[in-house]
N, CA, C and O atoms as CSV, one atom per row, in Angstrom:
chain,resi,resn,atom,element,x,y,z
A,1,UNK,N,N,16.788,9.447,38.180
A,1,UNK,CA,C,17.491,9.828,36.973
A,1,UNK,C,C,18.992,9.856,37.209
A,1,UNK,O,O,19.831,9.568,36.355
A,2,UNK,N,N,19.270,10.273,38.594
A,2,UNK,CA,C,21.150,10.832,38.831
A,2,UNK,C,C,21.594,8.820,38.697
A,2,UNK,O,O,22.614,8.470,38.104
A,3,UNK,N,N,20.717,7.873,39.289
A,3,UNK,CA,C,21.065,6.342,39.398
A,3,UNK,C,C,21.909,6.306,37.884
A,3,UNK,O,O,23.062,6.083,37.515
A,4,UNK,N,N,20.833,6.601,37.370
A,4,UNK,CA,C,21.177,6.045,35.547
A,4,UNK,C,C,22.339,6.680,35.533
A,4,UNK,O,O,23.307,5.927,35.635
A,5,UNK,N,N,22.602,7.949,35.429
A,5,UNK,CA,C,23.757,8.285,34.827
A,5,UNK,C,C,25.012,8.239,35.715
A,5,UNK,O,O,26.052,8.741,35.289
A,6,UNK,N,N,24.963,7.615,37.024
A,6,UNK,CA,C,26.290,7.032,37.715
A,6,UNK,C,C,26.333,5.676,36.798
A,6,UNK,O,O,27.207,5.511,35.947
A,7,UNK,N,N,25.365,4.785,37.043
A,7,UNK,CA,C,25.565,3.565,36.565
A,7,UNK,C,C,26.254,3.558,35.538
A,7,UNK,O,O,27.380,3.060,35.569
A,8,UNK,N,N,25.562,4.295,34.002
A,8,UNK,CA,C,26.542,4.881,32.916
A,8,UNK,C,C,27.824,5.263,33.015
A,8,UNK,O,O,28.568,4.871,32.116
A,9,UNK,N,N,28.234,5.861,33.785
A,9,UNK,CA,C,29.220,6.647,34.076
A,9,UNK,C,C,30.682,4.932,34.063
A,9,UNK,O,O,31.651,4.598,33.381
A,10,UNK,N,N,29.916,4.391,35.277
A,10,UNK,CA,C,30.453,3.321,35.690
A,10,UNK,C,C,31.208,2.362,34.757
A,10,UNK,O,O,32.383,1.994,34.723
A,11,UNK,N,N,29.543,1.935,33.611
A,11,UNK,CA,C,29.820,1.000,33.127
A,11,UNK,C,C,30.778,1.577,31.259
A,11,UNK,O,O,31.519,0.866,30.581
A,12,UNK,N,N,30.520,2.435,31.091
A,12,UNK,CA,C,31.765,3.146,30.109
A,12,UNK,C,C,32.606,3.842,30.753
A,12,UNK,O,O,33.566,3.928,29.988
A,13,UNK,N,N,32.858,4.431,31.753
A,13,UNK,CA,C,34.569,4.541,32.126
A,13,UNK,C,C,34.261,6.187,32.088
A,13,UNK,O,O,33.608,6.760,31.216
A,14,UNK,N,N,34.825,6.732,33.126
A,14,UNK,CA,C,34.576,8.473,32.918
A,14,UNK,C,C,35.086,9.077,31.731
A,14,UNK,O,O,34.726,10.192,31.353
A,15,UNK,N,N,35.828,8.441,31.198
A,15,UNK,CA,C,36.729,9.033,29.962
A,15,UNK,C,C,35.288,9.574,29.110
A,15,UNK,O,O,35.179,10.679,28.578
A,16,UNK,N,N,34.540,8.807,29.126
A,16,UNK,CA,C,33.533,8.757,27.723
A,16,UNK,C,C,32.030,9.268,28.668
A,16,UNK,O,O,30.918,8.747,28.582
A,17,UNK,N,N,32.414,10.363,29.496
A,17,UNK,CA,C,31.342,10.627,29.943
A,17,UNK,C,C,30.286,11.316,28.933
A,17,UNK,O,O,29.178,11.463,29.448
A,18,UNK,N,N,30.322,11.457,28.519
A,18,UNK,CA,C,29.772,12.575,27.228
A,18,UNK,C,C,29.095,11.194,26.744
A,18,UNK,O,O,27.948,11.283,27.181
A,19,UNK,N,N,29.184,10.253,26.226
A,19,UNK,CA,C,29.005,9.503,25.552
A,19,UNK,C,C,27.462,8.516,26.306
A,19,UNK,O,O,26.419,8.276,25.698
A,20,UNK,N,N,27.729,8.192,27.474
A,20,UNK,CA,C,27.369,7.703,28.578
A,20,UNK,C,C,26.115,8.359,28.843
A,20,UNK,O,O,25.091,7.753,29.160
A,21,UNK,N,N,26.238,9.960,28.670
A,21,UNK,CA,C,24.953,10.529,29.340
A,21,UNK,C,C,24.215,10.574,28.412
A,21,UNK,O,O,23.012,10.387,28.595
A,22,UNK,N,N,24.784,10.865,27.000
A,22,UNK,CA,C,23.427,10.465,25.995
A,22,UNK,C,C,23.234,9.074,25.790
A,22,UNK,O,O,22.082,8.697,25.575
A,23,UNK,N,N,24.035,8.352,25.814
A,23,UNK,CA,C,22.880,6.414,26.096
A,23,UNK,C,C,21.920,6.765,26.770
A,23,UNK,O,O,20.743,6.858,26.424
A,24,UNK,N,N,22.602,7.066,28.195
A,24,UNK,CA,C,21.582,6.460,29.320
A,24,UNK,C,C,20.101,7.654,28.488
A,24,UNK,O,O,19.081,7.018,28.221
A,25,UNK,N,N,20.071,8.666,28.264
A,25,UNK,CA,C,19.329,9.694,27.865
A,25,UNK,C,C,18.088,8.994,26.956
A,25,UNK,O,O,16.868,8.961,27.114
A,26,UNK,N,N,18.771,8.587,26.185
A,26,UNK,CA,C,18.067,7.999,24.751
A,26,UNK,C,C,17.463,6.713,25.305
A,26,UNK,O,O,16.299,6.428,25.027
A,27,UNK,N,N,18.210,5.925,26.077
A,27,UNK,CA,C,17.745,4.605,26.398
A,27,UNK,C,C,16.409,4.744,27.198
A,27,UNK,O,O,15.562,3.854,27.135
A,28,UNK,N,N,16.232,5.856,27.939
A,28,UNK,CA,C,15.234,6.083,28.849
A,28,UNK,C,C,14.003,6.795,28.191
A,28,UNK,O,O,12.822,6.836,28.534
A,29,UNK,N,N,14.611,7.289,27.231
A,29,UNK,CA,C,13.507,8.121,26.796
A,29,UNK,C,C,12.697,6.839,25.592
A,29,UNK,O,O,11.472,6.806,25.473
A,30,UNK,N,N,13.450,6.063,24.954
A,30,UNK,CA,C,12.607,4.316,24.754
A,30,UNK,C,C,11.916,4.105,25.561
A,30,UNK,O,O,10.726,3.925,25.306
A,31,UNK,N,N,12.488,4.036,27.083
A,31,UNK,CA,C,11.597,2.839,27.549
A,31,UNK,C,C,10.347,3.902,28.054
A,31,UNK,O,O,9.310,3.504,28.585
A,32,UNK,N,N,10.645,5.247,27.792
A,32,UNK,CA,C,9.407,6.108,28.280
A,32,UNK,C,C,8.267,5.712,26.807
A,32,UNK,O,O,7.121,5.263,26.845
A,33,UNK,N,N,9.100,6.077,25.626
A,33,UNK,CA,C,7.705,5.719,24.512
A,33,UNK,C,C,7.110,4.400,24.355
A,33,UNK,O,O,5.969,4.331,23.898
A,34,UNK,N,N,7.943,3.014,24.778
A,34,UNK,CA,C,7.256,1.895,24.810
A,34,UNK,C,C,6.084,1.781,25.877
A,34,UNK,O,O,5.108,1.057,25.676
A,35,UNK,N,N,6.324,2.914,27.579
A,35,UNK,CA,C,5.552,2.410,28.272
A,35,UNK,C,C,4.018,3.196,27.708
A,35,UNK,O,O,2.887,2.734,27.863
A,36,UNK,N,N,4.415,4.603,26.970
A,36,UNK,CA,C,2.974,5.306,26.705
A,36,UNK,C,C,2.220,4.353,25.655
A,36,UNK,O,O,1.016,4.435,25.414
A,37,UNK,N,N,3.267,3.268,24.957
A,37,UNK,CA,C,2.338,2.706,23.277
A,37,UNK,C,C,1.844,2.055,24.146
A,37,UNK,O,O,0.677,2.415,24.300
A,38,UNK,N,N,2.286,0.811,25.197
A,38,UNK,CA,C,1.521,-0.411,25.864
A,38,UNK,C,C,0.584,0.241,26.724
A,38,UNK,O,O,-0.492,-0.356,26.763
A,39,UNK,N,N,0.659,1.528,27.600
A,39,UNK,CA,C,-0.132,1.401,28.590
A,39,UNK,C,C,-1.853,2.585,27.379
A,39,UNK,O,O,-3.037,2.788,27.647
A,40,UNK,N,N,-1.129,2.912,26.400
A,40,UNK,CA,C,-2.367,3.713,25.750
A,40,UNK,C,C,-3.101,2.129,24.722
A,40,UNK,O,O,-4.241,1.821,24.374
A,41,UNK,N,N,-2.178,1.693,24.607
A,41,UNK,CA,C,-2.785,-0.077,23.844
A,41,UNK,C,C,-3.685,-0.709,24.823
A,41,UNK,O,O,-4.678,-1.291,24.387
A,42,UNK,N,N,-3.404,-0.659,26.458
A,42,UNK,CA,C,-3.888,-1.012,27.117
A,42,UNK,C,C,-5.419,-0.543,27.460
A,42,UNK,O,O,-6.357,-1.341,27.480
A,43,UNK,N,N,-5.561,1.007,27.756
A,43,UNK,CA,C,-6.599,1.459,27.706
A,43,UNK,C,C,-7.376,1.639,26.335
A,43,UNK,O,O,-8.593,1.523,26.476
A,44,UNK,N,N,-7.057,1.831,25.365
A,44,UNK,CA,C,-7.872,2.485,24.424
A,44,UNK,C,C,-7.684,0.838,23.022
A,44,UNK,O,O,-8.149,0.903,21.884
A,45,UNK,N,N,-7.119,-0.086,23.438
A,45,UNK,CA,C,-7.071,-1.714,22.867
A,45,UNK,C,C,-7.442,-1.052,20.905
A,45,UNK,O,O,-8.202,-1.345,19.981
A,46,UNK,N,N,-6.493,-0.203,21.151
A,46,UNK,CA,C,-5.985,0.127,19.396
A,46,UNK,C,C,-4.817,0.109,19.369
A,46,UNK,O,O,-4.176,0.572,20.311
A,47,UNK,N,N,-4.224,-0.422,18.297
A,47,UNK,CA,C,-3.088,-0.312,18.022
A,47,UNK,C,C,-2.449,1.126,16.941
A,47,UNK,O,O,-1.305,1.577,17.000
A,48,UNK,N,N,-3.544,1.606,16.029
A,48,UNK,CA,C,-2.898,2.236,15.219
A,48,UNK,C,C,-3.201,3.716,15.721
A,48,UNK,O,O,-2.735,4.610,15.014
A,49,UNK,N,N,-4.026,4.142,17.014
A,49,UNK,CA,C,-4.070,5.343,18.226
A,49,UNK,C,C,-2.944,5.302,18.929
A,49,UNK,O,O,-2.297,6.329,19.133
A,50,UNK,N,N,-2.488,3.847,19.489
A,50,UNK,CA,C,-1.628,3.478,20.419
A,50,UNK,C,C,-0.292,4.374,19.731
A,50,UNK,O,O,0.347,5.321,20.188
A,51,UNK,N,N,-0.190,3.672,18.510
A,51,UNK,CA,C,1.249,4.065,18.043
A,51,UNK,C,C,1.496,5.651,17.524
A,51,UNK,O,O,2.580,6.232,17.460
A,52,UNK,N,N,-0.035,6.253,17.119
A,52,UNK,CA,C,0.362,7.609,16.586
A,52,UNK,C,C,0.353,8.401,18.226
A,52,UNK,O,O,0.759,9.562,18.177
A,53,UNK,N,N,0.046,8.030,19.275
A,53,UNK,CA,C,0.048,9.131,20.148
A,53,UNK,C,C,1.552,8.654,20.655
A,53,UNK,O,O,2.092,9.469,21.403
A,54,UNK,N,N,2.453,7.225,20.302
A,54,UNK,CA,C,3.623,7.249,20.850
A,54,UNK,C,C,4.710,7.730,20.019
A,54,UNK,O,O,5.831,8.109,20.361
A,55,UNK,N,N,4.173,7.649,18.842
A,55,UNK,CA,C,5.041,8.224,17.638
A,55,UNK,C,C,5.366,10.627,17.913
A,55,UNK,O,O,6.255,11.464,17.752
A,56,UNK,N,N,3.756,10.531,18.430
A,56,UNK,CA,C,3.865,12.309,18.889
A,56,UNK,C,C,4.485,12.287,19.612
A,56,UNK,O,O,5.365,13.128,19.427
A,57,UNK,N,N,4.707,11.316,21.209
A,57,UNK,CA,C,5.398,11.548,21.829
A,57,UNK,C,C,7.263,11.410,21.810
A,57,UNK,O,O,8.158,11.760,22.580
A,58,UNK,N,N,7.216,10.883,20.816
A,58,UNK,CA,C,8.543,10.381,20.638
A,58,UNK,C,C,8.872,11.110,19.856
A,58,UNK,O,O,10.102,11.138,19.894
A,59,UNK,N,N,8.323,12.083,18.756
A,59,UNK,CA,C,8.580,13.021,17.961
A,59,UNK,C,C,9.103,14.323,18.339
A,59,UNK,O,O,10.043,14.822,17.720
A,60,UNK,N,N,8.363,15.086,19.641
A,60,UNK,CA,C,8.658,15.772,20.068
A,60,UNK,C,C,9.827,16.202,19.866
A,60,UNK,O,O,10.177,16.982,18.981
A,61,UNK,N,N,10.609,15.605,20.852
A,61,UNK,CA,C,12.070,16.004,21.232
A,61,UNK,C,C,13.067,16.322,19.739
A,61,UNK,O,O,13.947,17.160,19.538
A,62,UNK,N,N,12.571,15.419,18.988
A,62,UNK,CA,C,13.038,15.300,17.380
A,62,UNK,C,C,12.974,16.456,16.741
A,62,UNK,O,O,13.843,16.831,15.954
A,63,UNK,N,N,11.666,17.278,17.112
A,63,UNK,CA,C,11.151,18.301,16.376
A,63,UNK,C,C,12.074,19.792,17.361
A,63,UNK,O,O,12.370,20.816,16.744
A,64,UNK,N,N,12.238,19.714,18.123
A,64,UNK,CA,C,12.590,20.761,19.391
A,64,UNK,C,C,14.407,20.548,19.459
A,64,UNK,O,O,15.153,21.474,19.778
A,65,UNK,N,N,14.880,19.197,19.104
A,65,UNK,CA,C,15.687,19.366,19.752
A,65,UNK,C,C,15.874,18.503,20.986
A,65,UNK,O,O,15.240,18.780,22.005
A,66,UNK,N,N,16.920,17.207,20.945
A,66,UNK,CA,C,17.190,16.707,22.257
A,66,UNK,C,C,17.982,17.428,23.298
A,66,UNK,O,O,17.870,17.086,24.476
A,67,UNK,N,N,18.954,18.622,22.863
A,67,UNK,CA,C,19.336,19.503,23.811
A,67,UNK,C,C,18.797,20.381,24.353
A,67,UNK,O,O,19.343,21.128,25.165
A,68,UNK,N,N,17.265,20.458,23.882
A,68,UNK,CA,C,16.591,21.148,24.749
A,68,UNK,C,C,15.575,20.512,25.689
A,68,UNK,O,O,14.863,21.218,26.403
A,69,UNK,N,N,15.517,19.445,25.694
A,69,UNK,CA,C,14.721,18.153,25.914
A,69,UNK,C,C,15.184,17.942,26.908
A,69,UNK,O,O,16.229,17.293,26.871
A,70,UNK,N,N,14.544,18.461,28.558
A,70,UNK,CA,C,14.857,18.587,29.772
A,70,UNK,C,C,14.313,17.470,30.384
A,70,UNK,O,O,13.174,17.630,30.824
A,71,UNK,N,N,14.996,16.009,30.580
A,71,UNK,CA,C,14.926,14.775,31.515
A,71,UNK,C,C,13.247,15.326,32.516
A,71,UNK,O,O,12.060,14.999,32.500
A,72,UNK,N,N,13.861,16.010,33.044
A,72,UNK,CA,C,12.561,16.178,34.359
A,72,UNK,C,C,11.445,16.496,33.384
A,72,UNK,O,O,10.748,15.490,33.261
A,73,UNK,N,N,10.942,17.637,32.543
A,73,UNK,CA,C,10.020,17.798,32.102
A,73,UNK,C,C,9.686,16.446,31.118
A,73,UNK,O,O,8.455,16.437,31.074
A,74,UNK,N,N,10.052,15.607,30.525
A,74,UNK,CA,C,9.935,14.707,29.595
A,74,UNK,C,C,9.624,13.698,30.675
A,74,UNK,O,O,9.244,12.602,30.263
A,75,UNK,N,N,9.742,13.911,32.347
A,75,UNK,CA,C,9.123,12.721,32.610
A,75,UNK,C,C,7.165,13.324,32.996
A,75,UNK,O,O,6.012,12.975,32.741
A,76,UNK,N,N,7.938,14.421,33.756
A,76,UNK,CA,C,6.386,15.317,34.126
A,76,UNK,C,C,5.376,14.443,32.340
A,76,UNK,O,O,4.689,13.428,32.456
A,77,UNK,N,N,5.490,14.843,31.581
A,77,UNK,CA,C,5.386,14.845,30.085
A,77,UNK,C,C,4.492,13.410,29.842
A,77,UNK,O,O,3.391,13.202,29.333
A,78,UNK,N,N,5.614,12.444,30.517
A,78,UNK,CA,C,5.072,11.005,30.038
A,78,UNK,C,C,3.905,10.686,31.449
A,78,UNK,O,O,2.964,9.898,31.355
A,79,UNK,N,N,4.226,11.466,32.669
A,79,UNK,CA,C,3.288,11.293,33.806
A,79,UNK,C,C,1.874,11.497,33.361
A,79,UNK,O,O,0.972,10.665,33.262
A,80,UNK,N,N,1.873,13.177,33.038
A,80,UNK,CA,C,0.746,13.325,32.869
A,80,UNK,C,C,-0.147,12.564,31.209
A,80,UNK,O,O,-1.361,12.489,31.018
A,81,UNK,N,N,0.925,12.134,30.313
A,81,UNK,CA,C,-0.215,11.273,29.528
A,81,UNK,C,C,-1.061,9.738,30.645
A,81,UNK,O,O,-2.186,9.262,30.801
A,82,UNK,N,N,0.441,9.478,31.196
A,82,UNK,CA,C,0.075,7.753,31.774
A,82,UNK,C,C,-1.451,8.164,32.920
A,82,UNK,O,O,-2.366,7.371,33.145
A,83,UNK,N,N,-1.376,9.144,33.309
A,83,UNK,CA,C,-2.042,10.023,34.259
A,83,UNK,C,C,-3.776,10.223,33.310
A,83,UNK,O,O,-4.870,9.873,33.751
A,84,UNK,N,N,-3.596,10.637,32.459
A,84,UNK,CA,C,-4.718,10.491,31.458
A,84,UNK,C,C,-5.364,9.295,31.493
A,84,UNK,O,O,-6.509,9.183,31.930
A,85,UNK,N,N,-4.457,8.027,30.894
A,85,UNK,CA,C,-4.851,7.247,30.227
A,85,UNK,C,C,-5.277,6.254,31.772
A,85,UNK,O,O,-5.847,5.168,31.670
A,86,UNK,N,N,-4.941,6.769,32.935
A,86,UNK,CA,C,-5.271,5.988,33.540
A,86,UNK,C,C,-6.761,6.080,34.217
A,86,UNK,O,O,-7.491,5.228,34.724
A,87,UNK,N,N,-6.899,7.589,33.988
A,87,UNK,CA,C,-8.422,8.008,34.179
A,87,UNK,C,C,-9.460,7.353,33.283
A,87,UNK,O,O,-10.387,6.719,33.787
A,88,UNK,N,N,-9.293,7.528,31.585
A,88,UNK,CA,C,-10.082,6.533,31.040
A,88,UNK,C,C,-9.529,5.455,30.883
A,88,UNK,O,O,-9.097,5.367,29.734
A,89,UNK,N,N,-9.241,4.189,31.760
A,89,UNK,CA,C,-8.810,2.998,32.124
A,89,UNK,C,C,-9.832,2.790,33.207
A,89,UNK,O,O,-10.351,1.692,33.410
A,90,UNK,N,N,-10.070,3.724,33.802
A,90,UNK,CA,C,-11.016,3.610,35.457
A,90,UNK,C,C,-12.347,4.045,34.970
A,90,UNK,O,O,-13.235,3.913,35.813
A,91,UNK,N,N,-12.758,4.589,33.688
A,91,UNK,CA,C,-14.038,5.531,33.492
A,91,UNK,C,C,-15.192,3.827,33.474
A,91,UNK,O,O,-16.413,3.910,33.338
């Protein structure tokens, strides 16, 4: 997580650090709901399950608050669904 937000840091200029840490924030937290729609599309080969359990997950933070929306727990978060879905993937 600290990678992303040097890289950010880097590639907009410290001036706009503020700016930088919510990209990188938001950008990650995409590629976290695309991996739960494909890898729950993958196991459970629905699309309209796929998208409402990525739509909850992506809702969350919406509903709570992205300033309260703690990086580490939001990954714990996406672990333990991918962690699920990988059990019934193996059942």
């Amino acid at each position: 997580y600290h990678w992303s937000l040097v890289l950010g840091l880097k590639l907009f200029g410290s001036e706009n650090s503020e700016f930088a840490f919510q990209l990188i924030n938001c950008i990650l937290f995409l590629i976290q709901g695309v991996t739960i729609f494909f890898f729950s599309y993958f196991c459970l080969n629905n699309k309209i399950i796929s998208l409402g359990i990525s739509f909850l997950y992506l809702s969350s933070p919406l509903v709570f608050g992205f300033n309260r929306w703690i990086m580490t727990e939001n990954f714990t978060f996406t672990g333990l669904l991918l962690f699920s879905f990988l059990i019934y993937a193996l059942r």
